[in-house]
C-alpha positions in Angstrom: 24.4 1.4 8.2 27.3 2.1 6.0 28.3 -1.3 6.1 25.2 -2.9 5.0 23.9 -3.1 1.7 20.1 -1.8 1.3 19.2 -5.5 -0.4 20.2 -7.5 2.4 18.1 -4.8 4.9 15.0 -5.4 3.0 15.2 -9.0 1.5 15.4 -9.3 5.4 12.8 -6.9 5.8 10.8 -9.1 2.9 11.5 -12.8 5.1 9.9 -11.2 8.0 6.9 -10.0 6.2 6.1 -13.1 4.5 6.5 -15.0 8.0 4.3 -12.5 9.6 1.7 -12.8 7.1 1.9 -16.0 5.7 3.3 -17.7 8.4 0.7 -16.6 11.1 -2.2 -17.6 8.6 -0.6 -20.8 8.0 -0.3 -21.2 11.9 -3.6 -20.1 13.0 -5.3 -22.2 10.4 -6.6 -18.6 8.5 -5.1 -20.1 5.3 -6.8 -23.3 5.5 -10.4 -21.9 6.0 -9.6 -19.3 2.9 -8.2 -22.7 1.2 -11.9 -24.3 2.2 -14.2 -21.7 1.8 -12.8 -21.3 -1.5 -13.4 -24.9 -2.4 -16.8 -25.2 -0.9 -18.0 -21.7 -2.6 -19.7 -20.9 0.7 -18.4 -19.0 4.2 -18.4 -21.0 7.2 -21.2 -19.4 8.6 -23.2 -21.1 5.6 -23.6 -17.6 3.5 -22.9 -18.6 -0.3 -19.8 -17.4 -1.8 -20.1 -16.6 -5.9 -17.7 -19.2 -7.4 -17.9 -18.0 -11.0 -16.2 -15.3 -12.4 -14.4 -15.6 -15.9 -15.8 -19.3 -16.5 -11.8 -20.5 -16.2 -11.2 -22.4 -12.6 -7.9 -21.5 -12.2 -8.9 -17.9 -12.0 -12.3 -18.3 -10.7 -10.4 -20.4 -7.6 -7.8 -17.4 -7.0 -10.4 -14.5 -7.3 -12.7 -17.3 -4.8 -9.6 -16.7 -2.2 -9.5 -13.0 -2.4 -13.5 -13.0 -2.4 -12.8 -15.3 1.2 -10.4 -13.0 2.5 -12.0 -9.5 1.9 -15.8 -9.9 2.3 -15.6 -10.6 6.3 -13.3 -7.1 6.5 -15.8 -5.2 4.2 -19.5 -7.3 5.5 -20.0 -3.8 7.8 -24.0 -4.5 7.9 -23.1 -8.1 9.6 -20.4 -7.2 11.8 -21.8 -3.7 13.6 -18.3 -2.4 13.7 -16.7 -0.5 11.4 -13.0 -1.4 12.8 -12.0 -3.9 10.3 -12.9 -1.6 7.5 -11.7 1.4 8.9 -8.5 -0.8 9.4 -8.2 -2.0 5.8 -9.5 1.8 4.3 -5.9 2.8 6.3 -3.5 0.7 5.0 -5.2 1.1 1.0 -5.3 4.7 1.5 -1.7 4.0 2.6 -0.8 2.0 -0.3 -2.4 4.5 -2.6 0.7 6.2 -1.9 2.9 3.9 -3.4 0.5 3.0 -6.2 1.3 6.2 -7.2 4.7 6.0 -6.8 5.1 2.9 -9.0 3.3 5.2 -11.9 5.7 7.5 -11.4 8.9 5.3 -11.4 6.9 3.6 -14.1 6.9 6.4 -16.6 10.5 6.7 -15.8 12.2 3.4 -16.2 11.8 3.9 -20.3 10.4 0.6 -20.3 13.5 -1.2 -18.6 14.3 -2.7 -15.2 11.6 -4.1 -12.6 10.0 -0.7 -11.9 8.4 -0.7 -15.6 5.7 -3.0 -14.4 3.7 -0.9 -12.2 0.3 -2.8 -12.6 2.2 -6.0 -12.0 3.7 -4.5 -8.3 0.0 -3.3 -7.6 -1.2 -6.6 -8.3 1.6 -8.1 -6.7 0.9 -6.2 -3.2 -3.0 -6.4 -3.2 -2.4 -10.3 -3.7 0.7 -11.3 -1.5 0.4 -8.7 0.6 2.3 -5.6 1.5 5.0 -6.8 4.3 6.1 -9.5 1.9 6.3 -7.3 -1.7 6.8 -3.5 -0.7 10.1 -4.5 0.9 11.4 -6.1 -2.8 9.6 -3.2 -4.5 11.8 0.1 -2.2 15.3 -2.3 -2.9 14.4 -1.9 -6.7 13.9 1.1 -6.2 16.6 2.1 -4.5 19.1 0.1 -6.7 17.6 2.6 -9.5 16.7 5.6 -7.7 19.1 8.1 -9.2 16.1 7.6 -12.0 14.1 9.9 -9.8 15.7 12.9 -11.7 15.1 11.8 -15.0 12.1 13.4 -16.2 9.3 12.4 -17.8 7.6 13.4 -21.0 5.4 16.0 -20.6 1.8 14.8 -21.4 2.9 11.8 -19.0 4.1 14.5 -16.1 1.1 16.5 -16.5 -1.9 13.9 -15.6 0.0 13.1 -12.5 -2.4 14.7 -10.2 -5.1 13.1 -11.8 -3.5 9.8 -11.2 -2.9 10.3 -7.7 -6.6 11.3 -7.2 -7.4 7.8 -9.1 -5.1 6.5 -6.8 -6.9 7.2 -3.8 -10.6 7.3 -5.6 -10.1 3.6 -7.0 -10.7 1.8 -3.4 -14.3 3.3 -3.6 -15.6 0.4 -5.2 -14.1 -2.0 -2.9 -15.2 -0.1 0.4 -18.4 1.6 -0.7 -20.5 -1.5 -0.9 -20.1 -2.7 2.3 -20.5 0.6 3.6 -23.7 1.5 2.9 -25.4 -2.3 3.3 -25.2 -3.8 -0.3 -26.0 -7.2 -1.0 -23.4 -10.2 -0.4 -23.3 -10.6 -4.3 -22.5 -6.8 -4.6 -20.3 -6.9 -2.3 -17.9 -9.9 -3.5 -18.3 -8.4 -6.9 -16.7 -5.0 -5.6 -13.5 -7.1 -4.8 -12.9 -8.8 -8.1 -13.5 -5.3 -10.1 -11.2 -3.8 -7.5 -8.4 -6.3 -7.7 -8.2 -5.8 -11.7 -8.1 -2.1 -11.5 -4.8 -1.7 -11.5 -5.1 -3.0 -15.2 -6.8 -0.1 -16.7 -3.8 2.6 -14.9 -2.3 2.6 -18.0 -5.4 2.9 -20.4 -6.5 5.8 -17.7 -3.4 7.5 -18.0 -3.0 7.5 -22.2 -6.9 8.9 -22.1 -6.9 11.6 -20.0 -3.0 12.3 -21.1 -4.1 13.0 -25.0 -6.8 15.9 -23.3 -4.3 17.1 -20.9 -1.8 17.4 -23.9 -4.0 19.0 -26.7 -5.7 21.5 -23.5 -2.8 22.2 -21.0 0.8 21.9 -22.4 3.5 22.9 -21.2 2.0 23.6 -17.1 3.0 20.1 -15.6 6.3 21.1 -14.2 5.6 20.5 -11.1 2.8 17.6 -11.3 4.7 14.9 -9.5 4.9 17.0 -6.0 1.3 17.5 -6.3 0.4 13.6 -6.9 2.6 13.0 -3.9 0.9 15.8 -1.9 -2.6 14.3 -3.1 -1.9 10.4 -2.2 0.0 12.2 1.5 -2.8 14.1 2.1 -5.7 11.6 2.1 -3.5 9.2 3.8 -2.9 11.4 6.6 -6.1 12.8 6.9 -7.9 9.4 7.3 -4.9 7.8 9.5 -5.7 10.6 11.9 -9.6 10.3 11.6 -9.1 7.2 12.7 -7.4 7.4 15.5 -9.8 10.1 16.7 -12.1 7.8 15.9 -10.2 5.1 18.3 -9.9 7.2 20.7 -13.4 8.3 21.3 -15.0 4.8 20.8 -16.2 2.7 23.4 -15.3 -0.4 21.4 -11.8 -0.1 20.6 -8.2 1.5 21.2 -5.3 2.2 18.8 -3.3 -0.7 20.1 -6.4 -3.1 19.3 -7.0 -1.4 15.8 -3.1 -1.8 15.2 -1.1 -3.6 17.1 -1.1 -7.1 16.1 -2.1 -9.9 18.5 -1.9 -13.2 17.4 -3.4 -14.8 20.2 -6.7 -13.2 19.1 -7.2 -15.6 16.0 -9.0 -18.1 17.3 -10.9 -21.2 15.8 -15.0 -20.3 15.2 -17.2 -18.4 12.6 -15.4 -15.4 13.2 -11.6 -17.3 11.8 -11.8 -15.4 9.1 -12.2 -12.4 10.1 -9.9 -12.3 12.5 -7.1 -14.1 10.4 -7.7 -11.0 7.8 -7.1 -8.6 10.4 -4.7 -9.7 11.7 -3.1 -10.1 8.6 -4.2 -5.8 7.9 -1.8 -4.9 11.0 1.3 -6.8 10.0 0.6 -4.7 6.9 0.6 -1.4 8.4 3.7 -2.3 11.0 5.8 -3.5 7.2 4.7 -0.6 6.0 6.1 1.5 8.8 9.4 -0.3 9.3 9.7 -0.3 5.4 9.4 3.5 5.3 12.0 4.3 7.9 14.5 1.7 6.0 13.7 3.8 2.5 14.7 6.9 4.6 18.1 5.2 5.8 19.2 4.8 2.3 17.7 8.3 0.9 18.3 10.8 3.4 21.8 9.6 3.8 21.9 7.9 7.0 23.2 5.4 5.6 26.9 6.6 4.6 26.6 9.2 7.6 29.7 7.6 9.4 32.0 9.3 6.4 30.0 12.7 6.5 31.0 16.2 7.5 29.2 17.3 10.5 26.6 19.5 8.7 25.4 16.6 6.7 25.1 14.4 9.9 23.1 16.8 11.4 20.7 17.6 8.4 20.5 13.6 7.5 19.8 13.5 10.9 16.7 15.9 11.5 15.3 14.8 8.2 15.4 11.1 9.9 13.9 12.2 13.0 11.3 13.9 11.2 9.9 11.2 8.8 9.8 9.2 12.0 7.7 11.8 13.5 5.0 12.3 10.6 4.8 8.5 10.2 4.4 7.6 13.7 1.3 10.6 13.8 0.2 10.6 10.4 0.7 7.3 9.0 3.1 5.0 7.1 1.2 6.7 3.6 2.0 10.3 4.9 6.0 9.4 5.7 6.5 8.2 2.2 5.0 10.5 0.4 6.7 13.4 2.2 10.1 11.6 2.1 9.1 11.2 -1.7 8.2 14.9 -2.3 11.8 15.9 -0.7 13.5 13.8 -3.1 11.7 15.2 -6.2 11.8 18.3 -5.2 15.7 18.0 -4.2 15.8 18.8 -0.8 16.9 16.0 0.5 20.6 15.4 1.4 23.1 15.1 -0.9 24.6 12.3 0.4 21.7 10.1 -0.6 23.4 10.3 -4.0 25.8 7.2 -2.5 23.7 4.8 -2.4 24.3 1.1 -0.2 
């Protein structure tokens, strides 16, 4: 790896994404029936689709796609399963992870470089999808990462946790709806005021940071390993439900709730759904790939060629480790572990070279 620079790696890692997502929709006609529905304002099964949002087409049209794309994955009362949801609850809880993570690299990019935007990367992911952004997002972040031991002010540091808990608490009103049988309207209403959550991270964080600041100085010192131990721990607690959940149903298997297979988007009422999903598991295998690649260039695996045997070895156990919690845990519970090692500087020194 020592020869290859970590942009190449994941602007390559960023092509395949977009082909896998993008590319397959475009293929299997998903983006063309999202590109329709939207139009038409109803689903092809003939249930009405709320066209009307801010009163500005432009935005009504885009929120109209996202409305087309979601509500089959969350519709549980329709479907009868709860795989899709269960699917798409993983890879948010997953992404909650790095929601967080883009707060915290937020805070400390002192409002330079293309970290400072962390609402903008959330946005960007929900939207575009996370094969095709989080690659661009970990090269940033790598470029900058000898940030990650700058610190940040105290009142910011010390309503971490509470941010990681938002983190993970802000899917509610996307999944809940669905969940427990709302109404169609309810339900596509839960994905709009979920998609422009990520807007109010930074008016949540100034609130609850002047409280924290004028009731708990000084006691944040270690708020950033929490957060990451928050957004890990929900990850990997549901990523394991889940596969219990697989592997005791009658319906479905861990390679049918994650494996991608193309072949199973198929013209019919159900396009949609199927398109989405399969859409969901490119996401999850990105996210996995994406993790082990941000562990090449942190743990030190990446300049191991010109290290001293003890190095090798410790790159090299931290390496086989990651891979172990995110194959069992979850793409969600890998980064946020390999992220707690770097903040709490036990990673290798060599990651200090970066590619």
């Amino acid at each position: 790896m020592a020869s290859i620079k970590s942009q190449y790696v994941f602007s390559l890692l960023s092509v395949l994404g977009l082909l896998a997502q993008w590319g397959a929709m475009v293929a299997n006609g998903t983006l063309l029936a999202l590109v329709v529905t939207a139009w038409e304002g109803h689903f092809p099964g003939g249930l009405p689709m709320n066209t009307t949002w801010s009163g500005l087409w432009p935005i009504d049209y885009v929120l109209g796609l996202l409305v087309a794309f979601f509500y089959p994955l969350l519709n549980v009362k329709d479907l009868g399963t709860l795989a899709p949801i269960l699917l798409l609850t993983d890879l948010l809880l997953s992404l909650a992870v790095f929601n967080f993570m883009s707060v915290v690299q937020g805070g400390r990019s002192r409002n330079t470089g293309p970290l400072r935007y962390p609402a903008a990367w959330q946005l960007a992911w929900e939207f575009f999808g996370a094969a095709t952004i989080m690659p661009i997002y970990l090269s940033s972040y790598i470029k900058t990462q000898t940030s990650s031991k700058v610190p940040l002010p105290s009142d910011q540091a010390g309503v971490l946790p509470f941010m990681a808990a938002w983190a993970v608490l802000s899917n509610l009103p996307l999944l809940a709806p669905g969940v427990i049988g709302a109404s169609p309207f309810i339900i596509q209403l839960s994905i709009v005021i979920w998609f422009f959550l990520p807007l109010t991270t930074k008016f949540i964080q100034d609130s609850i940071s002047a409280i924290f600041t004028s009731s708990r100085p000084g006691k944040a010192k270690n708020s950033i390993v929490v957060g990451y131990g928050i957004v890990g721990l929900a990850s990997a607690v549901f990523h394991v439900a889940v596969r219990i959940w697989t592997y005791n149903s009658s319906e479905m298997s861990w390679t049918r709730m994650y494996w991608p297979e193309y072949s199973a988007v198929q013209p019919g009422p159900n396009l949609l759904l199927q398109g989405a999903t399969l859409f969901c598991q490119y996401g999850h295998m990105s996210l996995r790939i994406s993790v082990v690649a941000l562990a090449l260039y942190t743990v030190g695996l990446d300049t191991v060629a010109v290290e001293p045997p003890p190095n090798k070895a410790r790159a090299g156990r931290l390496m086989a480790l990651l891979i172990a919690i995110t194959a069992v845990f979850g793409p969600g519970a890998g980064a946020a572990w390999l992220l707690y090692m770097r903040e709490t500087g036990t990673e290798t020194e060599t990651s200090k070279r970066v590619a």
